[in-house]
N, C-alpha and C positions, 0 to 999 in steps of 0.2 A: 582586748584590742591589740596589747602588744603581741599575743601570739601569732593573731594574722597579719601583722607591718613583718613579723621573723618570715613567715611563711613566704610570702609577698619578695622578699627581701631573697630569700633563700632561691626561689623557682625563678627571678629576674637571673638570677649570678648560673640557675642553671642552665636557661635560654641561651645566654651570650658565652656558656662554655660549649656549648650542640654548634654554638655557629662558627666558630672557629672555622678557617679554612684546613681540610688535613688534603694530601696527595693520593693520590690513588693509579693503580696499575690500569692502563690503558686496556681493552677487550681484544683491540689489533694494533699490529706495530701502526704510528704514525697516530694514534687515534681514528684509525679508520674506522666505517661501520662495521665491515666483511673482509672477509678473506675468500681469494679465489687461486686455485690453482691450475697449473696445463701440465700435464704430462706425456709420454712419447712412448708407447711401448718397443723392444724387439730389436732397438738402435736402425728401423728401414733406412734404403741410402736412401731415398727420398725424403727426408727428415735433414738427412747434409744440404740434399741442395735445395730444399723448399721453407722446411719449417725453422730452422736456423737464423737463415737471412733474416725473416720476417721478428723470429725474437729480439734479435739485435737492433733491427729497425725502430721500432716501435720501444724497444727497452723493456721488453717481460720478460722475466724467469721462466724457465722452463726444465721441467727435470726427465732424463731421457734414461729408461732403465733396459739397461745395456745384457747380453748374455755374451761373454766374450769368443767361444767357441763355434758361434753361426757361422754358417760358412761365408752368408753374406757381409759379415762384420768383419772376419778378418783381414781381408784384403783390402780396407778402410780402416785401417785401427790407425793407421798415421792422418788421416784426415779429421777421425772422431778428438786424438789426442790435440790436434789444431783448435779443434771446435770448441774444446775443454778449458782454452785460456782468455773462455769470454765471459765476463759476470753476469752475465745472463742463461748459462749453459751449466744445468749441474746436473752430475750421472749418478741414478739410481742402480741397485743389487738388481736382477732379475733372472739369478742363479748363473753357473759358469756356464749349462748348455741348454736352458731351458725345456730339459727334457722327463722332467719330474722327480718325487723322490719315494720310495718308500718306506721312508723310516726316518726319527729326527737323528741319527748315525749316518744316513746317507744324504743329510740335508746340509749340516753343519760342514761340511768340504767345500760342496757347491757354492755356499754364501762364503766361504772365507777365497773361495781361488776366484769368484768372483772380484770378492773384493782388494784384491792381490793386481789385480788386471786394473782397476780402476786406481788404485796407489800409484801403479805404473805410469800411469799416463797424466796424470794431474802431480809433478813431483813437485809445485809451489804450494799444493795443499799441505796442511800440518795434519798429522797423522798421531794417534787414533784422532777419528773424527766420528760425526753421527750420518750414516748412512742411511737412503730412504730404502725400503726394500719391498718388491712389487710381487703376487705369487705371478708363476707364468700360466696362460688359462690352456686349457686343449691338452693338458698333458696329464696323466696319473698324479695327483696327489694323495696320497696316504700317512696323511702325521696332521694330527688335533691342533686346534688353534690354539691351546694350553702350550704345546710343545714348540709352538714356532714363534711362542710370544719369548719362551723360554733360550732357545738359541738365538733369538735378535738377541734382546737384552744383553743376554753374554757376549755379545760380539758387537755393539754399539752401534745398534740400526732398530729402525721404526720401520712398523710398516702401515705402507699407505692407506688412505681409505679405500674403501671395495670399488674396483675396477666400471666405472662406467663412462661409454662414450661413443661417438658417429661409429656406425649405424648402428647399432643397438638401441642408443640414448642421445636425444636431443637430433636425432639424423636431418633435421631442417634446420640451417642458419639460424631463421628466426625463432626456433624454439633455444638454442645454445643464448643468442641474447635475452630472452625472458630470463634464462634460467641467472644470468650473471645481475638485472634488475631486479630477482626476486630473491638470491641471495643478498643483495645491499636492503632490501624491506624487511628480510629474517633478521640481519646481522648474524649470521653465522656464516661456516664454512661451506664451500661447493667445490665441487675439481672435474676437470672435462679430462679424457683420456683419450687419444690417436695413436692410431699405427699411420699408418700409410700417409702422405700429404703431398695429394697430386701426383700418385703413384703407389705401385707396389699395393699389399693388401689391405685390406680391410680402411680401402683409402677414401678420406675426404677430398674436394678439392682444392686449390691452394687459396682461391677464392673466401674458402670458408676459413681456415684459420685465421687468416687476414682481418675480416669482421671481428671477430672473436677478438683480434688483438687489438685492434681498432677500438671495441667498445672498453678492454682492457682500460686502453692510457687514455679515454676521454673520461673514463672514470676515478682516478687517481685518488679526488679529496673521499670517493668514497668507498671504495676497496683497495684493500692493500693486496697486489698479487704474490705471491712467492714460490718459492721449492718445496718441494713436498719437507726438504732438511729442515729448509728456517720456518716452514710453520711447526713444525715439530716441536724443536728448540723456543720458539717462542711460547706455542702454549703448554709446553710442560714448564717454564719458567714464571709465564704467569700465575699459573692454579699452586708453584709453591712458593710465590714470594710473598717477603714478609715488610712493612713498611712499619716503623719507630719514630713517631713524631718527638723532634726534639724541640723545636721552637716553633708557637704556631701561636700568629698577630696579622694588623692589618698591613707589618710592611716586614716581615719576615716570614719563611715558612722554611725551614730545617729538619731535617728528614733523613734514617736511616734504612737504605735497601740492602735486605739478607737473602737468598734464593736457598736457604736448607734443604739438604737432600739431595741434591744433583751436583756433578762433577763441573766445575765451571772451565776445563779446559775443554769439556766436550761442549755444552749448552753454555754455547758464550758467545753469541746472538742478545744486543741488548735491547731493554726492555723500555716500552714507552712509560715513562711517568706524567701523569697530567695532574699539574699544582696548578687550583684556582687562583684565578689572581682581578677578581671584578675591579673593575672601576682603575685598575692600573693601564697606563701606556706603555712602559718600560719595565722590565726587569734583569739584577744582575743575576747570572748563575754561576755556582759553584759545587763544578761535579768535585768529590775528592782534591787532591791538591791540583789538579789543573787550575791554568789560568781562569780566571772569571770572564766570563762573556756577557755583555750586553744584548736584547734581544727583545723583540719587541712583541706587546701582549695580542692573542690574536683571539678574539670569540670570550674573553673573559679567563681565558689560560694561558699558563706557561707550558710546552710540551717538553722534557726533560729524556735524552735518552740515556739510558747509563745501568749494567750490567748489574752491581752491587755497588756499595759504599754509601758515604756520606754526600746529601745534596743540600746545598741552600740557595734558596729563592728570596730576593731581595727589591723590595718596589725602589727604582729608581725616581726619587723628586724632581 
């Protein structure tokens, strides 16, 4: 009899250790379902005067992978350098002349004078940084995806996901919206790619970016849009962060974030943490030694943003 009250005794105490509240890394920044991205091949001027306005407008990211040596670019490089100082506008690699390589010897210049040109013109960026980097299509390439994963790296760039967009992919509005409602049902990543917008080639028209962005910011609580940079940064920081439960009750949850393995002046994009907090109305927070913030419980959590360090979450009475 007493074996089974120890038994009994023993599997209660390990129940209510399973239920503890611990913190966990969000899947998208904000806790969103998805993630979606916009991209802009080739820097077209119809991309200054059409697709621009419209990011700003509506507040989407958008990453514009620029070849500095086009002829049609440079005579707008002080227009693009304008454009560059709006938080919704960040420029992608897309080699110095987008006119191919053949060899990772003859690649490694292109990406660095590239991205010499884009230093130049964003001078309130801090440098190095993580650069998104796109191949250019229509032109010779000869060097293995082994070799070009290998001169990003070395040079602190990602490169994007594979290149799809109007006309190729999605060429009807309403298939671009499916695709943005059917990455919020996957929860994963999707990204639409443009040249042209209401002009120039391979062009949509401005009509359709508009929708696009439209269904963007009516979608907010459930995708998160970004740059091709900061989904980058964020999902190499999620897949290596590491969380340290230090205190974990029904009115404290204390908690260490470590991100090992990556350079945190480059991936320093911070990271959603989502502490349960059922049945609370308030809680305080404390990132690191910043001040503590009051804030209120929404869905049964607390959403915590914060890079590395120490957090503690406290149910206000």
């Amino acid at each position: 009899m007493r074996s089974i009250v120890m038994a009994g005794l023993a599997l209660a105490a390990s129940v209510a250790t399973a239920a503890q509240p611990e913190a966990t890394v969000a899947k998208w920044k904000g806790d969103t379902k998805a993630c979606f991205l916009l991209a802009f091949d080739d820097g077209c001027p119809s991309q200054l005067q059409n697709a621009i306005p419209l990011l700003n407008k509506y507040r989407i990211p958008g990453t514009f992978y620029l070849f500095p040596e086009g002829g049609h670019f440079s005579w707008q490089k002080g227009k693009w350098a304008k454009a560059g100082e709006s938080e919704y506008v960040f420029f992608g690699n897309h080699t110095i002349d987008h006119k191919g390589v053949q060899s990772p010897e003859a690649f490694e210049p292109s990406l660095l004078k590239c991205a010499e040109e884009i230093k130049a013109m964003t001078p309130n960026e801090k440098w190095p940084r993580l650069l998104s980097f796109a191949v250019p299509g229509g032109v010779p390439w000869k060097i293995a995806k082994e070799e070009v994963k290998e001169v990003l790296e070395r040079n602190h760039h990602v490169e994007r996901p594979e290149y799809h967009g109007p006309p190729f992919f999605c060429g009807k509005v309403e298939e671009a919206l499916q695709l943005i409602d059917t990455t919020i049902a996957k929860g994963g990543i999707e990204h639409l790619d443009f040249h042209g917008v209401g002009g120039d080639w391979l062009a949509v028209p401005t009509d359709y970016l508009e929708a696009v962005c439209k269904k963007l910011d009516a979608s907010r609580k459930d995708i998160w849009t970004a740059s091709a940079e900061q989904y980058a940064k964020y999902a190499a920081a999620r897949n290596a962060a590491k969380i340290e439960t230090i205190v974990s009750s029904e009115t404290c949850i204390a908690f260490q974030v470590s991100i090992p393995g990556l350079d945190a002046g480059i991936y320093d994009l911070p990271l959603t943490i989502v502490v349960p907090a059922e049945g609370w109305k308030t809680a305080k927070v404390t990132v690191g030694k910043a001040k503590p913030m009051q804030v209120e419980v929404t869905d049964g959590k607390v959403l915590v943003e914060t890079a590395a360090g120490r957090v503690k979450v406290e149910r206000v009475m």
